[in-house]
C-alpha positions in Angstrom: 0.0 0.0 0.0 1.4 3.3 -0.6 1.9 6.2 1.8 -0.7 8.8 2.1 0.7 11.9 -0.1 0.8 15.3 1.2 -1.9 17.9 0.7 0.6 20.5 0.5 1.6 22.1 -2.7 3.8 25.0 -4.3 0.7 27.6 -5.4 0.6 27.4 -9.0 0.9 30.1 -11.9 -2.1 28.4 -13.7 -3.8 30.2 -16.5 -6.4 27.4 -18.1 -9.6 28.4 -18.9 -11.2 25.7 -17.2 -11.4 23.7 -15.7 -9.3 26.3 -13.9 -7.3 26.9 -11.0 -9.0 26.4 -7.3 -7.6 28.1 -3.8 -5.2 25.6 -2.3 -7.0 25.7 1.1 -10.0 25.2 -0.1 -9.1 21.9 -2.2 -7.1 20.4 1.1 -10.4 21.0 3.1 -12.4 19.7 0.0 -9.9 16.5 0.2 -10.3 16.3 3.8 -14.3 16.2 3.3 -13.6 13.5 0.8 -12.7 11.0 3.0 -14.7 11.9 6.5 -17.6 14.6 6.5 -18.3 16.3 10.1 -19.3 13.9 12.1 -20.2 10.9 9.6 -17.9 8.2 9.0 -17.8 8.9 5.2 -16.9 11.4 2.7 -19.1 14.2 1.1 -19.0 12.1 -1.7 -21.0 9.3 -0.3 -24.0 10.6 1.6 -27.5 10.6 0.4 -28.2 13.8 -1.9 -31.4 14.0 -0.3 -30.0 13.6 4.1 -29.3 16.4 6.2 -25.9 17.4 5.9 -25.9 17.4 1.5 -29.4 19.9 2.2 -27.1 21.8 4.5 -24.9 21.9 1.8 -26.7 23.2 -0.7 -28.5 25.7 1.6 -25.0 27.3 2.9 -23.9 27.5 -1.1 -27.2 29.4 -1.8 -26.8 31.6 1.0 -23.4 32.5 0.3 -24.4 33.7 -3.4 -27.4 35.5 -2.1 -24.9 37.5 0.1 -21.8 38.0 -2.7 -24.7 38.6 -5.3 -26.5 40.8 -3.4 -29.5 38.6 -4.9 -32.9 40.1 -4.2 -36.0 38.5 -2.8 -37.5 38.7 -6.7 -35.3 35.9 -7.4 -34.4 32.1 -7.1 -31.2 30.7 -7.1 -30.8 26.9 -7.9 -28.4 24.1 -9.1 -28.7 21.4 -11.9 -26.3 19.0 -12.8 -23.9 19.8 -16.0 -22.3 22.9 -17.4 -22.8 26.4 -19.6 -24.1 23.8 -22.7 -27.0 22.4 -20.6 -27.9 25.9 -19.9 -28.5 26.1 -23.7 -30.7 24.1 -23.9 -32.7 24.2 -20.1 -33.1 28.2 -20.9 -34.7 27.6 -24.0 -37.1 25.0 -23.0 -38.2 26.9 -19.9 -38.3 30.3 -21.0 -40.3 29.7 -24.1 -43.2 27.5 -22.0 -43.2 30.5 -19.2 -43.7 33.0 -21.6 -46.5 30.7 -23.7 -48.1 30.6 -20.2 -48.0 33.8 -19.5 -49.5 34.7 -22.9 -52.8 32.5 -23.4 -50.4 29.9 -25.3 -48.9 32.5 -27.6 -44.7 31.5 -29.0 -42.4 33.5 -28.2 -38.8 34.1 -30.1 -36.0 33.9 -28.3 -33.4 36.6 -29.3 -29.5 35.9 -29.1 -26.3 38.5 -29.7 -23.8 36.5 -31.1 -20.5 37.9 -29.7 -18.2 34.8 -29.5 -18.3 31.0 -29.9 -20.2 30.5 -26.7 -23.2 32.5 -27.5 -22.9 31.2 -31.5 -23.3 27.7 -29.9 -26.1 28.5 -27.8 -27.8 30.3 -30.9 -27.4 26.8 -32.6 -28.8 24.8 -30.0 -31.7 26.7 -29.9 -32.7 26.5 -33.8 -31.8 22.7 -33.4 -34.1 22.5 -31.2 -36.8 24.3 -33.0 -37.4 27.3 -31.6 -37.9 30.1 -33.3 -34.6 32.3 -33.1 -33.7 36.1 -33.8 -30.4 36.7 -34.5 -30.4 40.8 -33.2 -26.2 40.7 -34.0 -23.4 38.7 -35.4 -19.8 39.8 -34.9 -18.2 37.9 -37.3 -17.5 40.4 -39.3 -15.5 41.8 -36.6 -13.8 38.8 -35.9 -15.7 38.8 -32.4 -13.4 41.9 -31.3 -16.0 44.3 -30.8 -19.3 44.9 -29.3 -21.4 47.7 -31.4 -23.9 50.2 -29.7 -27.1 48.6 -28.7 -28.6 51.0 -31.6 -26.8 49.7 -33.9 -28.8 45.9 -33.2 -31.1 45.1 -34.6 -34.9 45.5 -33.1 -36.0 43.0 -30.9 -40.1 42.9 -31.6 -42.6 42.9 -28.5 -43.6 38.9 -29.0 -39.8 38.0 -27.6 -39.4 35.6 -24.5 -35.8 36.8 -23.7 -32.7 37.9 -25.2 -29.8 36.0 -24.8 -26.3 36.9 -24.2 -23.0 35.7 -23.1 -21.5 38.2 -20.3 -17.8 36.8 -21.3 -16.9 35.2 -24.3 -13.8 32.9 -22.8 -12.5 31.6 -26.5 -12.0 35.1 -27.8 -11.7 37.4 -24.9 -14.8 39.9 -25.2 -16.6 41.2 -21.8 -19.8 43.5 -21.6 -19.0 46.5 -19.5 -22.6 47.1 -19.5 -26.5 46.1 -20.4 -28.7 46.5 -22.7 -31.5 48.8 -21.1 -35.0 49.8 -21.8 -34.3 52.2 -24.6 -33.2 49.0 -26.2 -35.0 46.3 -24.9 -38.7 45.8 -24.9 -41.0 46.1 -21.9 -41.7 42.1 -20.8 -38.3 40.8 -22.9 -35.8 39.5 -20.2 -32.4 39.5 -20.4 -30.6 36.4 -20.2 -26.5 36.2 -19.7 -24.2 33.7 -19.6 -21.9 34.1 -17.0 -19.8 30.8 -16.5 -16.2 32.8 -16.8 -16.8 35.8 -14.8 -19.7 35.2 -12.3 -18.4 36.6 -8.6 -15.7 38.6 -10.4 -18.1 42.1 -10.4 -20.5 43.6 -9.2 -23.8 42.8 -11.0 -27.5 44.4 -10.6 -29.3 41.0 -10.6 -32.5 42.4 -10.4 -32.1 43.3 -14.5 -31.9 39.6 -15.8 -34.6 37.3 -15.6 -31.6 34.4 -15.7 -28.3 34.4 -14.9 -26.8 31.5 -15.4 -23.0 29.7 -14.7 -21.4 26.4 -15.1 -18.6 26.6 -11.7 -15.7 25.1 -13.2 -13.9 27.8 -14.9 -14.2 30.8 -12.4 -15.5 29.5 -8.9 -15.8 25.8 -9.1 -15.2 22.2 -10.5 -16.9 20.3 -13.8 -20.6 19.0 -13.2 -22.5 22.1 -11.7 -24.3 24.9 -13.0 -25.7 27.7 -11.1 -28.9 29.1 -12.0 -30.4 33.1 -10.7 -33.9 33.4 -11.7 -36.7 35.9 -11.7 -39.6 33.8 -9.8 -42.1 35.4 -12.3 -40.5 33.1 -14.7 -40.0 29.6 -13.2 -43.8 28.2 -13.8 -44.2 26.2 -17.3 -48.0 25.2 -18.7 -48.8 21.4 -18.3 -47.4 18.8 -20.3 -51.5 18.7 -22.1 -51.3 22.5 -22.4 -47.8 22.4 -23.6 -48.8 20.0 -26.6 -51.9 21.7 -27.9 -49.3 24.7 -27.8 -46.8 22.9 -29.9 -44.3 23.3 -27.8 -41.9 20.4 -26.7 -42.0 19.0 -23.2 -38.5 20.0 -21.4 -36.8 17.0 -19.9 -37.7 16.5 -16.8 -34.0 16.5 -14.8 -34.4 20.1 -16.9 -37.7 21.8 -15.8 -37.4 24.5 -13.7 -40.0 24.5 -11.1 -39.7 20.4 -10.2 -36.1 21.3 -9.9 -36.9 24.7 -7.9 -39.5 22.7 -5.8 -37.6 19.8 -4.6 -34.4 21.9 -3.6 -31.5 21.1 -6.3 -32.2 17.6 -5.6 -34.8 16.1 -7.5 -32.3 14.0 -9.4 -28.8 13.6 -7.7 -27.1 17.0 -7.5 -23.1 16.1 -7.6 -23.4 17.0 -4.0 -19.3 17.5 -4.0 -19.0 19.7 -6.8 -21.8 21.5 -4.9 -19.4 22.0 -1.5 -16.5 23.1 -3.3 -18.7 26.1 -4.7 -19.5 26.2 -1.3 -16.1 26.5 0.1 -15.2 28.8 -2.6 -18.0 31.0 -1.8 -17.5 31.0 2.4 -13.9 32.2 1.3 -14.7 35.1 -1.1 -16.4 36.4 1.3 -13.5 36.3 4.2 -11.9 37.8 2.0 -14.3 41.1 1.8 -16.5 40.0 -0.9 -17.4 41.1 -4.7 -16.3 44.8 -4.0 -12.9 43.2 -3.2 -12.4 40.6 -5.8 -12.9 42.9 -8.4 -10.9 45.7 -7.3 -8.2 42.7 -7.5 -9.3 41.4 -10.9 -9.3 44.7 -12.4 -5.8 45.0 -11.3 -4.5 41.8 -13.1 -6.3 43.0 -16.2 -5.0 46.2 -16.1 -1.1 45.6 -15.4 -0.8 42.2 -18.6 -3.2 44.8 -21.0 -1.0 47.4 -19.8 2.3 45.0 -20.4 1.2 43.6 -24.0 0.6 46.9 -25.6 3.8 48.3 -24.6 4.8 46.3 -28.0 2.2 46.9 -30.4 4.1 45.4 -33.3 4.9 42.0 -31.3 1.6 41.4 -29.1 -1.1 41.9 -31.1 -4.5 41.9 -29.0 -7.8 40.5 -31.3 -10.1 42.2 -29.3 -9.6 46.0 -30.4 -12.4 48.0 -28.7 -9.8 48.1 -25.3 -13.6 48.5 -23.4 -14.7 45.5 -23.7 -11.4 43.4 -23.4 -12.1 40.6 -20.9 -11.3 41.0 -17.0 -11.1 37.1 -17.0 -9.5 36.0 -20.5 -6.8 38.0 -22.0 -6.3 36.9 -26.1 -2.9 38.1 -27.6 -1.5 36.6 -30.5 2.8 36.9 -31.5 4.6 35.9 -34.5 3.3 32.2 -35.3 7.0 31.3 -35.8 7.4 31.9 -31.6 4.1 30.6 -30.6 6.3 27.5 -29.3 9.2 29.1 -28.1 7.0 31.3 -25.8 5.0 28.1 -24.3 8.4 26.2 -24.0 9.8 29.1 -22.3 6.6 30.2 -20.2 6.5 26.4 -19.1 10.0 26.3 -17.7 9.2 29.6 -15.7 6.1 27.9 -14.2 3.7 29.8 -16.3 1.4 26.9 -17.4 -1.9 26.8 -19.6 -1.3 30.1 -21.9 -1.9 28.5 -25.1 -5.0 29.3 -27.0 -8.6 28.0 -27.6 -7.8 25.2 -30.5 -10.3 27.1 -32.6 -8.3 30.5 -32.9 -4.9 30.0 -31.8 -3.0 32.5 -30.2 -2.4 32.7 -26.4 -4.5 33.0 -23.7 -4.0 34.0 -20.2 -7.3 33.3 -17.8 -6.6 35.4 -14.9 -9.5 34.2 -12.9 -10.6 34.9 -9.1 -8.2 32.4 -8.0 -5.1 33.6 -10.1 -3.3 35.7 -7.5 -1.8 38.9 -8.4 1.6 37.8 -8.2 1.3 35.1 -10.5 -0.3 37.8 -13.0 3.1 39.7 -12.2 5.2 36.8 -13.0 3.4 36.7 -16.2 3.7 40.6 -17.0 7.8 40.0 -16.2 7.8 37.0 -18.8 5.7 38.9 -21.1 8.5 42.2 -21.2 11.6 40.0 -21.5 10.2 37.6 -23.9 9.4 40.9 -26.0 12.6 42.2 -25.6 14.3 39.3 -26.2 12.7 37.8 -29.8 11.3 41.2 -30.8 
């Protein structure tokens, strides 16, 4: 048998995307938890989803994000098993048969701004599934480095469930800095975002979505969760009858809203420890003075590797070009192709580990998440200058 190995480890420079990096006290509580929760004899792992201390759980994690979120009373927060993609298609499903029932039975569109590969892919899986989609903007064009004004999109009409977006587009680097408001958006159309890469990194005025939603592992958690913030106006679905004469689909079951809502996270089994490391995550951020404080230090990190990269325009070259809405979380940059290699090979040996680039465009990519501390990000802003000054 071999010996137990220690818990202790040399804090990483890790910049993946996610899954991403996780504080090191809260995994070696997490791996403590594992094998002996509280008082049980077994791990967090093992217990029933449905006994005391997994509710406990569960309650504790929503209570934390009520806090950090300042989440109002108007709302509902909830878990489902998965990630960001099963939010593609839950939102759709749910959203569409609220709005039917809201409406004597009427269909409503579901509007998307395409800013990125995230919010392309949700787009898709919406059409796939046959609902009637509105494309209101496309970036392409722009190669996904801009946002326009909201006057530039185009109209969203009055029969519209929601409109969709995707708060932070981790493949290529784009961030809202703002909302759409009602000079844009129609009275009764909700605003839906996307927030898997930068939820708990801002603050955010919850009470202006009718979702929010996040899958934990590339900010605040691990693989298999999704967090869910939801105006309660819009949790109750028509019947399954009512739903058919509407010509709607029936969601999924392990997908619907209000039997998830109504049986606490746990109608199916919630990956309970996936569930306490948000928790653990969560209890931490807010030792450590909450959302006003985690984004004064994110902002930070941003600013000094934006700040370090364009000191060489002609080496670094940064796809997203509107500097506004250049991602807190994910900072793009491209070099010569030719030294794409040498700068991983050479980043590696310095500890500097995950910088290369979604497969799908390339480049670099530093994710300088919640749990990247500033002096990693300053480790990276030295390697950054003398690899510039040294190949440029």
């Amino acid at each position: 048998m071999s010996s137990i190995k220690s818990l202790d480890r040399e804090e990483p420079n890790y910049f993946g995307a996610g899954p991403a990096l996780l504080p090191t006290s809260v995994l070696q509580e997490a791996a403590y938890d594992l094998i002996k929760y509280e008082q049980s004899t077994v791990g967090i792992g093992e217990i029933s989803h449905r006994s005391k201390p997994a509710i406990k759980v569960i309650d504790d994690t929503k209570s934390n994000l009520i806090k950090l979120l300042d989440i109002p009373d108007t709302h509902e927060v909830f878990f489902m098993q998965g990630g960001g993609t099963t939010g593609f298609s839950s939102i759709v499903y749910n959203l569409i048969g609220n709005y039917a029932k809201r409406n004597n039975g009427k269909i409503g569109k579901a509007a998307y701004a395409i800013t990125g590969s995230w919010s392309k892919k949700s787009a898709q899986e919406a059409q796939r599934l046959g609902f009637n989609v509105d494309i209101v903007v496309d970036t392409k064009d722009l190669k996904y480095g801009d946002i326009p004004p909201y006057s530039q999109w185009k109209s969203i009409s009055k029969d519209t469930a929601y409109l969709y977006v995707c708060d932070n587009e981790t493949v290529h680097g784009i961030e809202y800095k703002d909302i759409p408001t009602s000079d844009y958006l129609p009275e009764g159309v909700e605003l839906v975002a996307d927030m898997s890469s930068n939820i708990l990194s801002k603050k955010v005025d919850v009470s202006k979505y009718g979702v929010i939603f996040a899958g934990a592992q590339k900010n605040i958690g691990i693989a298999g969760l999704t967090i869910y913030i939801i105006k309660k106006s819009l949790i109750e679905q028509p019947t399954d009858d009512e739903l058919k004469s509407y010509g709607i689909p029936l969601v999924p079951i392990a997908f619907h809203f209000p039997t998830v809502i109504a049986n606490n996270s746990a109608y199916n089994t919630i990956p309970i420890f996936a569930c306490h490391i948000l928790k653990l995550v969560t209890a931490k951020l807010l030792e450590n003075g909450g959302i006003k404080q985690i984004q004064a230090i994110d902002e930070e990190k941003s600013k000094i590797l934006y700040e370090a990269l364009s000191k060489y325009p002609t080496f670094y070259h940064l796809p997203v070009t509107n500097p506004k809405y250049r991602s807190n979380m994910n900072v793009v940059f491209t070099l010569p192709k030719e030294l794409e290699d040498k700068f991983i090979k050479e980043s590696t040996e310095k500890n500097l580990i995950g910088l290369k680039g979604h497969r799908s465009v390339g480049g670099m990519r530093a994710s300088i998440y919640n749990a990247v501390s500033l002096d990693s990000v300053k480790k990276l802003v030295e390697f950054v200058n003398e690899f510039a000054t040294n190949n440029a």
